[in-house]
GUMIKOL-788737 format. One record per residue (C-alpha): x, y negated, z negated. Coordinates in Angstrom, 1 decimal, padded with zeros to 4 digits. Example, Ala and Ser with C-alpha at 12.3 -4.5 7.8 and 13.67 -1.06 7.14 Angstrom:
<recs>
X->012.3, Y->004.5, Z->-007.8
X->013.7, Y->001.1, Z->-007.1
</recs>
This chain:
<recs>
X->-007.6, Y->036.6, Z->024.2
X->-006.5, Y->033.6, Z->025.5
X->-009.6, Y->031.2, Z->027.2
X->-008.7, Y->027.9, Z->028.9
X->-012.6, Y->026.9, Z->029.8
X->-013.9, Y->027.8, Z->026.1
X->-012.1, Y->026.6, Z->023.4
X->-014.0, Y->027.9, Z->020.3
X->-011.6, Y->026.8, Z->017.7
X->-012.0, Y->023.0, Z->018.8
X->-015.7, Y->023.1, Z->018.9
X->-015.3, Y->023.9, Z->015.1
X->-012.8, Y->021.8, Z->014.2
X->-014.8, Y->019.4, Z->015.9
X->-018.3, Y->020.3, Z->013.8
X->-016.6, Y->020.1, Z->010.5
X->-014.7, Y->017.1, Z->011.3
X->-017.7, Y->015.4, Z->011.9
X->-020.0, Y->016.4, Z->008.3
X->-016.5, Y->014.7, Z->006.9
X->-016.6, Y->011.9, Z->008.6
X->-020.5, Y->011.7, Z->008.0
X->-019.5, Y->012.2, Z->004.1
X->-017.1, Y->010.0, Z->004.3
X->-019.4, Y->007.3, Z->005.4
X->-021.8, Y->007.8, Z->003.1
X->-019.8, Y->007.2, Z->000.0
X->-018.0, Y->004.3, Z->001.6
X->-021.7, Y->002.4, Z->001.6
X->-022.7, Y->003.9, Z->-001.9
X->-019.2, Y->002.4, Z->-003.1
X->-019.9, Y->-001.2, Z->-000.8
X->-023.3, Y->-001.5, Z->-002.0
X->-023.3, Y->000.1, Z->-005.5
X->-026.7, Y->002.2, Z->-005.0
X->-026.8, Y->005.6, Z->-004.6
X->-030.2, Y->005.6, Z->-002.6
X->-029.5, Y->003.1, Z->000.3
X->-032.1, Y->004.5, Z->002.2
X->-035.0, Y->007.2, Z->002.3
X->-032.9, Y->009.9, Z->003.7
X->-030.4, Y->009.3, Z->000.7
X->-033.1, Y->010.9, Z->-001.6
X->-037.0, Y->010.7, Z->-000.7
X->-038.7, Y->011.5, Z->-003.9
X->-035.9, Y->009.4, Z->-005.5
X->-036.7, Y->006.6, Z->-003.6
X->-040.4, Y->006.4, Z->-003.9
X->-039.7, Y->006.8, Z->-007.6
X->-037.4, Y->003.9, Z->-007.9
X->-039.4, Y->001.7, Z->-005.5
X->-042.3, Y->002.0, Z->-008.2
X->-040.1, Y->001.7, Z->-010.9
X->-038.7, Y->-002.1, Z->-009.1
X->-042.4, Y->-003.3, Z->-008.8
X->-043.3, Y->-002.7, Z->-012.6
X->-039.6, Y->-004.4, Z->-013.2
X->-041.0, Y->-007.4, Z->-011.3
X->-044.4, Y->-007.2, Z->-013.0
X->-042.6, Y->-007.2, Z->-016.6
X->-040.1, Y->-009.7, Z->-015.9
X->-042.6, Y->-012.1, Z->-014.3
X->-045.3, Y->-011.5, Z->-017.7
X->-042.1, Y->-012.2, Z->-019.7
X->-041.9, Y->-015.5, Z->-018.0
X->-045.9, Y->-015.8, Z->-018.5
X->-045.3, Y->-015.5, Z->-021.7
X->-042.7, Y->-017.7, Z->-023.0
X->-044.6, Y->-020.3, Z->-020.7
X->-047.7, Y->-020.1, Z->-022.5
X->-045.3, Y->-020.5, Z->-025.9
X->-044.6, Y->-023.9, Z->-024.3
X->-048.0, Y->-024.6, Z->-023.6
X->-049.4, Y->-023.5, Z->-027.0
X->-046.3, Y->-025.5, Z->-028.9
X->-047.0, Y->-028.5, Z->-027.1
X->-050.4, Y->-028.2, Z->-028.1
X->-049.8, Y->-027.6, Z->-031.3
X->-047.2, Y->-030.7, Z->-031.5
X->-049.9, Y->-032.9, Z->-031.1
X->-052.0, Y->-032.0, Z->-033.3
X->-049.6, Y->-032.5, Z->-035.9
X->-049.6, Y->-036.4, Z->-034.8
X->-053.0, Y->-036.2, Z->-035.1
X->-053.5, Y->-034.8, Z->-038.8
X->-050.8, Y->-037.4, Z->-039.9
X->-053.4, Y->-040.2, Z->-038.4
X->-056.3, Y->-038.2, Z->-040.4
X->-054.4, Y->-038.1, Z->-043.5
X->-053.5, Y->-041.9, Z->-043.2
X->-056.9, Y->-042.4, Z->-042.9
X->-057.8, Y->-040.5, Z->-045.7
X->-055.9, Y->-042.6, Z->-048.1
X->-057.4, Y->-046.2, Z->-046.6
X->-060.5, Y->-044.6, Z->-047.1
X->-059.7, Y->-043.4, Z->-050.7
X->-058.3, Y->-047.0, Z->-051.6
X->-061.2, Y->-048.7, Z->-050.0
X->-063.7, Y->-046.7, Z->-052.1
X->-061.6, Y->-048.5, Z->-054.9
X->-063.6, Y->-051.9, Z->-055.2
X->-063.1, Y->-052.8, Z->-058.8
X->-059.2, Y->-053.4, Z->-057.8
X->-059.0, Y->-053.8, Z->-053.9
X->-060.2, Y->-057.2, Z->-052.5
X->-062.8, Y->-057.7, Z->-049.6
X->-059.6, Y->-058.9, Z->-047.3
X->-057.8, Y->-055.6, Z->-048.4
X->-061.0, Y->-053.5, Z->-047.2
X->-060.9, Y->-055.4, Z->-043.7
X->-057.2, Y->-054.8, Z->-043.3
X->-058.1, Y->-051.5, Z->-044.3
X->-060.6, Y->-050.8, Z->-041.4
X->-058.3, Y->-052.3, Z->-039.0
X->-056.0, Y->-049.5, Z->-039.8
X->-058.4, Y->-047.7, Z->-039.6
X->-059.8, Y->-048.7, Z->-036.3
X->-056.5, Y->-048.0, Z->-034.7
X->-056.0, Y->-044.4, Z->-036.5
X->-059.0, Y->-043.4, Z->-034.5
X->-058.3, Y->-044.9, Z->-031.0
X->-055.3, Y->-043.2, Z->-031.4
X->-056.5, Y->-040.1, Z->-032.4
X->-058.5, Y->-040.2, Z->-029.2
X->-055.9, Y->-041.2, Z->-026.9
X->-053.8, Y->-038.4, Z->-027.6
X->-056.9, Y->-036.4, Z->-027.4
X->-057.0, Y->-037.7, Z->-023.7
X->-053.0, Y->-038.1, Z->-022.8
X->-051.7, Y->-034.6, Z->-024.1
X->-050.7, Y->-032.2, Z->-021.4
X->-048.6, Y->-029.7, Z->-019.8
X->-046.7, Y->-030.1, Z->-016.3
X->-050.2, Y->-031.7, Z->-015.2
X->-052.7, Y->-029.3, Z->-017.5
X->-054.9, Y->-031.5, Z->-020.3
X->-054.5, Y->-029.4, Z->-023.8
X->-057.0, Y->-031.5, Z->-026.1
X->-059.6, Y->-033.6, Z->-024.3
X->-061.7, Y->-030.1, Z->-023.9
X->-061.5, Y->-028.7, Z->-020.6
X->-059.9, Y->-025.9, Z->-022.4
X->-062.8, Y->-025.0, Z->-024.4
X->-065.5, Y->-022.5, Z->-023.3
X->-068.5, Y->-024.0, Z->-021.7
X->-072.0, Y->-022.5, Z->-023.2
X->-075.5, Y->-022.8, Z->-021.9
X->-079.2, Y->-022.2, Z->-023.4
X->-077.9, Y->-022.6, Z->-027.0
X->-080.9, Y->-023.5, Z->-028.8
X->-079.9, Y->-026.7, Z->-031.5
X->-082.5, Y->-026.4, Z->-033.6
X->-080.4, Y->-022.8, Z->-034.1
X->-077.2, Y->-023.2, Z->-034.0
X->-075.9, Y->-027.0, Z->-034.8
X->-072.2, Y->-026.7, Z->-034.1
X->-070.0, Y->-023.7, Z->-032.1
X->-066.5, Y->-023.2, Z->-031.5
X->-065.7, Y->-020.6, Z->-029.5
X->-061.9, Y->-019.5, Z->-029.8
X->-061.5, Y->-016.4, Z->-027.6
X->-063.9, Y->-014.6, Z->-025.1
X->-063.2, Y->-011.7, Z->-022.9
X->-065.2, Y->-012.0, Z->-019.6
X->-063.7, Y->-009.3, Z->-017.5
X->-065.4, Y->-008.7, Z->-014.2
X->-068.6, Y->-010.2, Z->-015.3
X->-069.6, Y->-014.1, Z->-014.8
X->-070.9, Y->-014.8, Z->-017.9
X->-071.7, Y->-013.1, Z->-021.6
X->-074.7, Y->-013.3, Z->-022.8
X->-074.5, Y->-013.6, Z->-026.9
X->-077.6, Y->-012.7, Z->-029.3
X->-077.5, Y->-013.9, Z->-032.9
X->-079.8, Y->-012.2, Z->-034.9
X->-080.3, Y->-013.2, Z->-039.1
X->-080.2, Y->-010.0, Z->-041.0
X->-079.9, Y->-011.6, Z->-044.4
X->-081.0, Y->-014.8, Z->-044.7
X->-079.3, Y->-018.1, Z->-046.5
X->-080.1, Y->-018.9, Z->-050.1
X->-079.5, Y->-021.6, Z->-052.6
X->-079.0, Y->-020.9, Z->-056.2
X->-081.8, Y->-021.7, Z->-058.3
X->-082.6, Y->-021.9, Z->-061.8
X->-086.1, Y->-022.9, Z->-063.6
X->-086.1, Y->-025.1, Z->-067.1
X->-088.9, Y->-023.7, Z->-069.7
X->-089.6, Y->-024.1, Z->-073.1
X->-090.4, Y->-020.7, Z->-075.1
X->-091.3, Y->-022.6, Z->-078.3
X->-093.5, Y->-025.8, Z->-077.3
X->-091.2, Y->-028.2, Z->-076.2
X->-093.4, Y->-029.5, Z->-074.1
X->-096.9, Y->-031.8, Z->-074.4
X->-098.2, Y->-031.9, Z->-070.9
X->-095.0, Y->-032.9, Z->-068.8
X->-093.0, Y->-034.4, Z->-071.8
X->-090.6, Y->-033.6, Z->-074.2
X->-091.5, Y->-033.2, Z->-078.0
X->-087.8, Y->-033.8, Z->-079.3
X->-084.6, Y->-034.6, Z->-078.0
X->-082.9, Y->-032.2, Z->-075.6
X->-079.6, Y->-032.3, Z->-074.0
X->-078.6, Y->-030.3, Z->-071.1
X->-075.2, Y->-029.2, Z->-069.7
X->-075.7, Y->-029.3, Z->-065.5
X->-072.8, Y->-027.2, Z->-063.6
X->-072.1, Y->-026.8, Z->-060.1
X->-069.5, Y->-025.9, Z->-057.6
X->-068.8, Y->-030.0, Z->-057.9
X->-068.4, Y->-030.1, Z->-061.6
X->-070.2, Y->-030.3, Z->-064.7
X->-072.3, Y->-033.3, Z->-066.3
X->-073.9, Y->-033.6, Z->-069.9
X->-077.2, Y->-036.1, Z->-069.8
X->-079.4, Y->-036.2, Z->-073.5
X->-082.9, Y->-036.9, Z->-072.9
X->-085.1, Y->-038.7, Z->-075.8
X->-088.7, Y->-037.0, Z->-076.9
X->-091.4, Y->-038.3, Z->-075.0
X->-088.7, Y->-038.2, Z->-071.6
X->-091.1, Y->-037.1, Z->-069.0
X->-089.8, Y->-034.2, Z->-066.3
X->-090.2, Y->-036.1, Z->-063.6
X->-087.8, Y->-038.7, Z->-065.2
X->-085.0, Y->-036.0, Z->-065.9
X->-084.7, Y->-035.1, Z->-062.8
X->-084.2, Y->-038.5, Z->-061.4
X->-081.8, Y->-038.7, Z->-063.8
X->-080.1, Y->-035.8, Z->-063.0
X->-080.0, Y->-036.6, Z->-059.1
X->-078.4, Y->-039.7, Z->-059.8
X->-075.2, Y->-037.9, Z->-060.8
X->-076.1, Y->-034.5, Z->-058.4
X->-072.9, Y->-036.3, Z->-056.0
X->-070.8, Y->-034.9, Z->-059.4
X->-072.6, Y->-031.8, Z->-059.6
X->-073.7, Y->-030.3, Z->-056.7
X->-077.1, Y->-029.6, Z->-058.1
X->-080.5, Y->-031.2, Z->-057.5
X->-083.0, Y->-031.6, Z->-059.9
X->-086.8, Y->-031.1, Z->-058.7
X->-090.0, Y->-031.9, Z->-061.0
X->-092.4, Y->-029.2, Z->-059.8
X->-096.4, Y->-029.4, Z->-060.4
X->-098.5, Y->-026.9, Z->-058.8
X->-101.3, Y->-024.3, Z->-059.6
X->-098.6, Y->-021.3, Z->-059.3
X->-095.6, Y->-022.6, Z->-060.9
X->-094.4, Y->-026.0, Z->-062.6
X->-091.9, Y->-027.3, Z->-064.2
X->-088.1, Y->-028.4, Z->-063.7
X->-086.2, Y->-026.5, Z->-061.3
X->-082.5, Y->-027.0, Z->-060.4
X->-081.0, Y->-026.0, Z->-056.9
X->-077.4, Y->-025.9, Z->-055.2
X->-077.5, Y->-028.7, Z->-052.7
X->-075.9, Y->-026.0, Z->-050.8
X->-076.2, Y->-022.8, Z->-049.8
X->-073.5, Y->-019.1, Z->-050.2
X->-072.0, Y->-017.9, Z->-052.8
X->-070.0, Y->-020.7, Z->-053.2
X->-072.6, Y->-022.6, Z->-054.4
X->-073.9, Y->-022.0, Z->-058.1
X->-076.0, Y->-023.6, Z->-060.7
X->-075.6, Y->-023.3, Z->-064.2
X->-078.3, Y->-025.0, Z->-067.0
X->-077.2, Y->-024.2, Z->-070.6
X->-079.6, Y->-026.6, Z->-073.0
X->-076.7, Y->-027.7, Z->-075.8
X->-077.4, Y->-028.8, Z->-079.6
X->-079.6, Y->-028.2, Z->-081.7
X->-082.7, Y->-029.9, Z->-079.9
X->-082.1, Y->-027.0, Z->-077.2
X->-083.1, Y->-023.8, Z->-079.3
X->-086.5, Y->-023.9, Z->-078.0
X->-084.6, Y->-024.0, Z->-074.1
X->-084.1, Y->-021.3, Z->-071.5
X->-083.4, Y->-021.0, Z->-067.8
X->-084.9, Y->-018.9, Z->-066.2
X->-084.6, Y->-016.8, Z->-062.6
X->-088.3, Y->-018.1, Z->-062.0
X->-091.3, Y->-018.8, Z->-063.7
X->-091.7, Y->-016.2, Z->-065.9
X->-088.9, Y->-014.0, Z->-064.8
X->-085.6, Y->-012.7, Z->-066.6
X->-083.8, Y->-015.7, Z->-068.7
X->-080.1, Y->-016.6, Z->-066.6
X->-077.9, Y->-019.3, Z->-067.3
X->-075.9, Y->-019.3, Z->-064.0
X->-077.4, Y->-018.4, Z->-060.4
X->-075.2, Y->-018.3, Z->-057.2
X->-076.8, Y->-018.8, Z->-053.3
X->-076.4, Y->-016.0, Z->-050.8
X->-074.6, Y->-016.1, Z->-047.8
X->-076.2, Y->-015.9, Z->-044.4
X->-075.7, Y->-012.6, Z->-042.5
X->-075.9, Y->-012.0, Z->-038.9
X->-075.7, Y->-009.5, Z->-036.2
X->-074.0, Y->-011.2, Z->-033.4
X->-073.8, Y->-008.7, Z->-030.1
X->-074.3, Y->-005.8, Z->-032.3
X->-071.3, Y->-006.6, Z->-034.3
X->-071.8, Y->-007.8, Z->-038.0
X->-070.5, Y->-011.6, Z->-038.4
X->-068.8, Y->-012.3, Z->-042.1
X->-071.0, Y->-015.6, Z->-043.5
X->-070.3, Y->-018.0, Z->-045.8
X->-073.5, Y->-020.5, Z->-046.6
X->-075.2, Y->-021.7, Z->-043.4
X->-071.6, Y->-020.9, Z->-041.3
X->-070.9, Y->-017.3, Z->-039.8
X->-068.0, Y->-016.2, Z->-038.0
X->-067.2, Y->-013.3, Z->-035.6
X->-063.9, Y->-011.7, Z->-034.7
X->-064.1, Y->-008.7, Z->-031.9
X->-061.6, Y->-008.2, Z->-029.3
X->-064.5, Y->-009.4, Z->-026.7
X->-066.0, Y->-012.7, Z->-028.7
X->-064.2, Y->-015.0, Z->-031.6
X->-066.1, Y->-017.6, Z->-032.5
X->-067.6, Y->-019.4, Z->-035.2
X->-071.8, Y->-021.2, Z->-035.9
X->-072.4, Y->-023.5, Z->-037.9
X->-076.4, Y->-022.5, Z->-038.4
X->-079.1, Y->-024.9, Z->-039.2
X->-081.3, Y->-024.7, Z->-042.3
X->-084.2, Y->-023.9, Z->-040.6
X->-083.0, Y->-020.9, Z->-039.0
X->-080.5, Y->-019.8, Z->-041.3
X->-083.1, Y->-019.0, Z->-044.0
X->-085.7, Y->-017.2, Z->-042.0
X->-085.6, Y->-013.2, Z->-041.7
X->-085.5, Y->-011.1, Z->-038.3
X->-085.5, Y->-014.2, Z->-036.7
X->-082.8, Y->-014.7, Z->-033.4
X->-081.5, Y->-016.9, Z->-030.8
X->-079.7, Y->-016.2, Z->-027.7
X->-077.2, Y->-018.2, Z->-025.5
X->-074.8, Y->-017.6, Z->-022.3
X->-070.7, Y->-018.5, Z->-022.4
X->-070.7, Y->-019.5, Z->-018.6
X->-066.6, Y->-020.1, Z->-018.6
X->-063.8, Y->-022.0, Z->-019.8
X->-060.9, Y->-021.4, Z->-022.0
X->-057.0, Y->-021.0, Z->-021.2
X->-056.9, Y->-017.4, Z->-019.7
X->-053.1, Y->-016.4, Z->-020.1
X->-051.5, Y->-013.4, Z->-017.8
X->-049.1, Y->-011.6, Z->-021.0
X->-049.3, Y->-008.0, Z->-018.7
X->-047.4, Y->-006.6, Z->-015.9
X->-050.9, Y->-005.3, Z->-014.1
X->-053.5, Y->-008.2, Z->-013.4
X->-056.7, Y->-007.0, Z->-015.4
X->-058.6, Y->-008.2, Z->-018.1
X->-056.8, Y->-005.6, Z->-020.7
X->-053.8, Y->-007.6, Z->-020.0
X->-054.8, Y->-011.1, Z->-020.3
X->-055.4, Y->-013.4, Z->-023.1
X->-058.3, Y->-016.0, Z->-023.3
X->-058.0, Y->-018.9, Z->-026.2
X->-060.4, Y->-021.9, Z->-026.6
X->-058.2, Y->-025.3, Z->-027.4
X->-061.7, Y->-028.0, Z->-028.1
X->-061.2, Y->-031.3, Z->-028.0
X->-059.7, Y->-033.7, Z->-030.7
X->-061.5, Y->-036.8, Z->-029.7
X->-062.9, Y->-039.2, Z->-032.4
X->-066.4, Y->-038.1, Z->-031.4
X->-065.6, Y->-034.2, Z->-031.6
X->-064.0, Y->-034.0, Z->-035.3
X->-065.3, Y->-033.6, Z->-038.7
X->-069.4, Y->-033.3, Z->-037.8
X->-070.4, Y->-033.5, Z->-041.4
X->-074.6, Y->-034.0, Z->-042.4
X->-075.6, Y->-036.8, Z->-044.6
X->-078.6, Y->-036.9, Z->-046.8
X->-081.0, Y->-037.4, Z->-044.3
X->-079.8, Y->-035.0, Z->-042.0
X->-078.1, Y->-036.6, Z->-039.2
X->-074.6, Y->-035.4, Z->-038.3
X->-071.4, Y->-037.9, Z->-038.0
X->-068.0, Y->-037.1, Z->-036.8
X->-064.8, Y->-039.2, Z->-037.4
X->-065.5, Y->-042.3, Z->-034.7
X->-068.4, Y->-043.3, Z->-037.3
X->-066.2, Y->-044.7, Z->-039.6
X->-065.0, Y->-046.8, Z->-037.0
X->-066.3, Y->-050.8, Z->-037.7
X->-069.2, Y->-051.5, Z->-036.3
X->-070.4, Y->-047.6, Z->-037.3
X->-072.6, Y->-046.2, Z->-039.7
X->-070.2, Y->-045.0, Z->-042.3
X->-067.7, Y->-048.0, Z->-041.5
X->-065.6, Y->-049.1, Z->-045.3
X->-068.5, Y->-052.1, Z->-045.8
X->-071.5, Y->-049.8, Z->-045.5
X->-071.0, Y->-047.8, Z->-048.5
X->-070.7, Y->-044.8, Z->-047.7
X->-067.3, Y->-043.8, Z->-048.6
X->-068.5, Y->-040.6, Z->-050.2
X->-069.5, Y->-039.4, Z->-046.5
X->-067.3, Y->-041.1, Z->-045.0
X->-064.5, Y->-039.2, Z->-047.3
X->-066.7, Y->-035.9, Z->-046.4
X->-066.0, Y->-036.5, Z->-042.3
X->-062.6, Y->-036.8, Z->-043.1
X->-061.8, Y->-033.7, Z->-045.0
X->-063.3, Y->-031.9, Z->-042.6
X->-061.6, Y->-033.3, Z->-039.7
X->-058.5, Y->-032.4, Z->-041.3
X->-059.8, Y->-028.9, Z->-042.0
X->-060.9, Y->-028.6, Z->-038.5
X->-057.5, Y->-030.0, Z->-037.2
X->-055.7, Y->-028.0, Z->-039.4
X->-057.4, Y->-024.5, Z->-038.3
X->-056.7, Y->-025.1, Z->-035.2
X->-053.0, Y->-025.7, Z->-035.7
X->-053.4, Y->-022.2, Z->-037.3
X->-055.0, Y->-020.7, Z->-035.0
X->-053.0, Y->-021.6, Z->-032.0
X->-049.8, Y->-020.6, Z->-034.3
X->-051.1, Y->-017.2, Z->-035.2
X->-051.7, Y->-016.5, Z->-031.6
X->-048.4, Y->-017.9, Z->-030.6
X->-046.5, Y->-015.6, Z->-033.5
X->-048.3, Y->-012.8, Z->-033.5
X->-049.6, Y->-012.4, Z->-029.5
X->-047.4, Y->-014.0, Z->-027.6
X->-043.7, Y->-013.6, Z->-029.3
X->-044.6, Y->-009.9, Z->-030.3
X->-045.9, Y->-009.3, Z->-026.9
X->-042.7, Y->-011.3, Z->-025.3
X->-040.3, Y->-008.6, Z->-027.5
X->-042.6, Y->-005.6, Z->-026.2
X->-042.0, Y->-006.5, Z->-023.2
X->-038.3, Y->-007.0, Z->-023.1
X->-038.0, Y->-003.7, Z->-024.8
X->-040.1, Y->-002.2, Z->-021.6
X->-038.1, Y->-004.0, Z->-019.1
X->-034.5, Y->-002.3, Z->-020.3
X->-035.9, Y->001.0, Z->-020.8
X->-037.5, Y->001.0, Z->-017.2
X->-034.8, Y->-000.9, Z->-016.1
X->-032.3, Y->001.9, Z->-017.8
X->-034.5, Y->004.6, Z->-015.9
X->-034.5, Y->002.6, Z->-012.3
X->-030.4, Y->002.2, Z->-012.5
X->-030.3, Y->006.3, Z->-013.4
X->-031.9, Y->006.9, Z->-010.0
X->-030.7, Y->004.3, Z->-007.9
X->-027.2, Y->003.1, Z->-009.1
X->-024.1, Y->004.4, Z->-007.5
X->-021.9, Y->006.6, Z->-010.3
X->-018.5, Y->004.8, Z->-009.1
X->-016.8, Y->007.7, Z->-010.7
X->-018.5, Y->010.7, Z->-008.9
X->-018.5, Y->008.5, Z->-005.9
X->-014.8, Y->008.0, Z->-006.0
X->-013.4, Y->011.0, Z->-006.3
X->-015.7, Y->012.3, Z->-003.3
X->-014.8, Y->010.1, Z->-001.1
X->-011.1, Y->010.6, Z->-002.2
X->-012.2, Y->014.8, Z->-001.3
X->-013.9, Y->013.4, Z->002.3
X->-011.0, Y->011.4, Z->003.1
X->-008.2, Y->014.3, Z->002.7
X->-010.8, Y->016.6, Z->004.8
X->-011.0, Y->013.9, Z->007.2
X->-007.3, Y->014.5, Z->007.2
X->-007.0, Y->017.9, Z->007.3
X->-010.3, Y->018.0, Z->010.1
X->-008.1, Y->015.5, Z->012.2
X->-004.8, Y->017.8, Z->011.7
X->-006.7, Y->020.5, Z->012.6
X->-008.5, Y->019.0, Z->015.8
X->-005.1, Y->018.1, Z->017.0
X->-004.0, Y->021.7, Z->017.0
X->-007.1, Y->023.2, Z->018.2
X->-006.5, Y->021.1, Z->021.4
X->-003.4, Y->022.1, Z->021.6
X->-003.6, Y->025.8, Z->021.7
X->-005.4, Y->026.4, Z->025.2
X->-001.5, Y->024.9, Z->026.5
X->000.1, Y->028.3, Z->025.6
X->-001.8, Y->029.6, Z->028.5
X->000.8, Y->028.3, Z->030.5
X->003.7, Y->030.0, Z->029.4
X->002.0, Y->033.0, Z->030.6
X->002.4, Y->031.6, Z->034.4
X->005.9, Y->031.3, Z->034.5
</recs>
């Protein structure tokens, strides 16, 4: 049949022509703009999948950038505290050659403490200079701020890491479950040696402590009292304290650790033949011992057992690290507790994709000031930190007290020195692992995004090389689908 107002054929050619042309269009964007999904109706499901996969590449890439910042920040901090343990280990040795008075003038000892002097103000001015694009490292508003901590308690914290979470504030409980002792050993005589408080014969005794060992020989008549005077006079070398007892219940000599832990020990061996008639004993008439060790303090901090070590615990939980120094009074009491609040503070660092508290970091950088290191107790109980030694002070080079002064020192470099530690374990082992984790995250998710979004120039090629030859062929056929309905007129001649 041959229809002039219908023409069927073109109205197919026409429909097909255009699904090529539509084809063809869509792999000339894919192959301009590289992605497969250019738009929802390109592949819903793929696109929301993709469109999730993008934010958590954002997320990584911007923790990765978190991260090695917070390497920066913790390397800077960590680069000066190295200028400041070379100052305390100068000091150290003007202090050591000081204490040397038989060879080093008075003049040399001034000079000395003018070094001296300096070392510290300089100690404190990088304490109060160091920073990071506009953030102070070591002058303490970095460390965490506590409130309600009792000092009769606790005489020194540090507090390296807490995890706050949603709440304000943490409220921490430290509770003595085993209590701090010294070692302790009692002097007797099984045989006589003894009239009243005096010795019949000769005795010498062999004192040993953590500090070392000393030998002292007493004559007969020597009375208790006057052995252990003698003894304290060199108890700087021992580590031991003599103590002439006289009571109704139990009396005697009796030798203690001036401090407390296992660390601490006191040994009283009587040596010669004058000591035959010599023990030492546990307690008055308990077992005979020639050595006796102190026991650590134990603690129950927020349920969680704290390892101690003499009057000092320490406490490492992924919510609290931190570390007491305890006082006497409440170190060596049982069931007895004290309770304090961490209000804030500390450098919170963002290592995670997702903002929440599983993915953040919080480290406690105290300060490095003069007046904040090396808080070490002399004999009557006061505490003095490195500025002391400073002229004018109480453990300045002229006041004699080298030995303390020697004491605040090592300490300051211990304290300096664990920090250094501590901020390169956490930049090692938290942030660089947790930098590599990430990067291995961010090219698997990155491998996964490209599988669903990226163009396949390949595929895409060769069908738009297929669209172009049916666009072609479409056109070719259009052209003669048009031109059919004119053999109608050959019929009308």
């Amino acid at each position: 049949m041959a229809r002039i107002n219908t023409n069927v054929s073109s109205m197919i050619a026409q429909s097909n022509l255009s699904r090529t042309n539509s084809d063809l269009s869509v792999r000339l964007q894919r192959l301009s703009t590289g992605l497969r999904i250019n738009r929802g109706a390109d592949d819903p499901a793929g696109l929301i999948v993709s469109e999730r996969l993008r934010s958590e590449m954002k997320g990584l890439t911007q923790a990765v950038d978190n991260a090695e910042r917070a390497s920066s920040v913790i390397a800077t901090a960590e680069g000066y505290l190295a200028e400041v343990a070379d100052l305390l280990n100068s000091v150290k040795n003007l202090v050591v050659e000081a204490a040397n008075t038989g060879g080093v003038s008075r003049d040399e000892i001034e000079a000395n403490q003018l070094q001296i002097d300096s070392a510290i103000d300089s100690i404190t001015r990088i304490s109060n200079v160091a920073s990071f694009a506009g953030l102070d490292l070591l002058n303490g508003s970095l460390e965490y701020t506590a409130s309600g901590m009792d000092t009769a308690d606790i005489a020194f914290s540090r507090i390296d890491s807490a995890r706050f979470g949603t709440a304000q504030s943490i409220d921490v409980d430290v509770s003595i479950s085993t209590p701090a002792e010294q070692g302790n050993l009692w002097l007797s005589s099984n045989a006589g040696g003894f009239t009243g408080f005096a010795l019949d014969s000769d005795l010498t005794l062999e004192i040993a402590g953590k500090d070392g060992a000393q030998t002292l020989t007493f004559a007969p008549g020597t009375q208790q009292s006057a052995m252990a005077d003698a003894f304290n006079l060199i108890s700087d070398s021992t580590g031991v304290e003599a103590i002439f007892v006289n009571s109704a219940g139990a009396s005697g000599l009796r030798f203690v650790t001036s401090d407390y832990g296992t660390d601490a020990f006191v040994s009283v061996r009587p040596v010669g033949a004058g000591g035959t008639g010599f023990s030492a004993y546990e307690a008055p008439g308990g077992a005979v011992s020639q050595r006796d060790e102190g026991v650590d303090v134990a603690a129950i901090v927020n349920g969680a057992l704290a390892s101690g070590r003499g009057l000092e615990i320490a406490l490492n939980t992924p919510g609290l690290a931190a570390q007491f120094d305890l006082t006497e009074a409440f170190a060596t009491q049982t069931a007895t507790s004290t309770t304090f609040s961490i209000t804030g503070g500390g450098a919170s660092f963002q290592l995670g994709p997702s903002v929440n508290s599983s993915q953040q970091v919080s480290l406690g950088i105290g300060s490095v000031a003069a007046s904040r290191l090396g808080g070490e107790l002399s004999a009557d109980g006061d505490r003095f930190f490195l500025d002391s030694i400073k002229s004018g002070q109480a453990n300045e080079l002229s006041s004699g007290n080298a030995t303390l002064a020697s004491d605040i020192l090592d300490s300051a470099i211990l304290e300096v020195s664990k920090m250094r530690g501590r901020l390169g374990a956490f930049e090692r082992n938290t942030i660089q692992t947790n930098i590599r984790s990430l990067q291995v995250g961010l090219e698997n998710i990155t491998a996964s995004e490209s599988k669903i979004r990226d163009a396949d120039f390949a595929t895409e090629t060769a069908k738009l090389t297929r669209a172009q030859i049916l666009n072609q062929a479409g056109t070719s056929v259009l052209r003669t689908a048009n031109s059919t309905a004119q053999n109608v007129l050959s019929l009308l001649q």
